[in-house]
C-alpha positions in Angstrom: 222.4 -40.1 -20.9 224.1 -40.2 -17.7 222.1 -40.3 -14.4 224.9 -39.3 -11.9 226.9 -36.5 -11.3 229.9 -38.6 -11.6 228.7 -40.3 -15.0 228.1 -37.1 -16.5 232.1 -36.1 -15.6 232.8 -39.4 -16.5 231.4 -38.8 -20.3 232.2 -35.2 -20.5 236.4 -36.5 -20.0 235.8 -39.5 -22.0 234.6 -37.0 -24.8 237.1 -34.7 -24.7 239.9 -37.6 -24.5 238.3 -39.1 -27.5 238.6 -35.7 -29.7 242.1 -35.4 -28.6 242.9 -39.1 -29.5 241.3 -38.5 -32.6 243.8 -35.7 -33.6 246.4 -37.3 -32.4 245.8 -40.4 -34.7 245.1 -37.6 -37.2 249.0 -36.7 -36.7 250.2 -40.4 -36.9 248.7 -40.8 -40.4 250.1 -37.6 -41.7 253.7 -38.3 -40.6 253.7 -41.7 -42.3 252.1 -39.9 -45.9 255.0 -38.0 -45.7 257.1 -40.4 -45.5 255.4 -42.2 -48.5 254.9 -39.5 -50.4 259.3 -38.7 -50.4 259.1 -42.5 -51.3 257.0 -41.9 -54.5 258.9 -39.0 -55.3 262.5 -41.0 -55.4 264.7 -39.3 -53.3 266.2 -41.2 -50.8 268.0 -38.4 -48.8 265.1 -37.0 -48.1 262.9 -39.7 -47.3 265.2 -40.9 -44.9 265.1 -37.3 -43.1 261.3 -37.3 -43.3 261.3 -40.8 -41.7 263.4 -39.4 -39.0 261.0 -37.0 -38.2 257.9 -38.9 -38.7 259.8 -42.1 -36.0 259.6 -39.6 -33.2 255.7 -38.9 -34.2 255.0 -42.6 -34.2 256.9 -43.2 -31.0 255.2 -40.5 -29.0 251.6 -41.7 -30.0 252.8 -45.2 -29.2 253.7 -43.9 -25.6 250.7 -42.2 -25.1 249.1 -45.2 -26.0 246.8 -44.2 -28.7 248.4 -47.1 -30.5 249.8 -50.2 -29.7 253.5 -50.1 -29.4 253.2 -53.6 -31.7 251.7 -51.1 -34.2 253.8 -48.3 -34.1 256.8 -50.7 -34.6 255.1 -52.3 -37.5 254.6 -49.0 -39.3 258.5 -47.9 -38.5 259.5 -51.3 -40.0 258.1 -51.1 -43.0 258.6 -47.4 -43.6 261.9 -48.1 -43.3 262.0 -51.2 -45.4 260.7 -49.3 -47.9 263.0 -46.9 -47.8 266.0 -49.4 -47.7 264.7 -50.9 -51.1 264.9 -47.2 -52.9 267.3 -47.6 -55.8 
């Protein structure tokens, strides 16, 4: 455990930043299941008005900076690729 005053702040924030990182990442996977999900269930319309929603998700966890940008872009892309090759 900690032996300063400081260090024992320190690890009390860094705990309390880690649980709310931890939901947000939480968030980020939910938002791109819903996406999938109106994939598996074939209607394109509504995928694409899920993926809206879920972009804006992504992109505020990439600013944040719980992800990578790289990564956040990477998971738009292929959302949307996979959306694109709905019949």
């Amino acid at each position: 455990m900690a032996n300063t005053a400081q260090a024992r702040k320190r690890a009390k924030q860094a705990e309390k930043q880690r649980m709310h990182n931890t939901g947000q990442r939480s968030e980020l996977r939910t938002a791109i299941k819903k996406v999938n999900k109106a994939i598996l269930a074939g209607d394109k319309a509504a995928a694409q008005a899920v993926y809206r929603e879920s972009v804006s998700t992504v992109d505020r966890i990439a600013d944040k900076r719980v992800i990578h940008k790289n990564k956040a872009s990477r998971h738009k892309s292929r959302l949307a690729a996979a959306i694109k090759a709905m019949a």
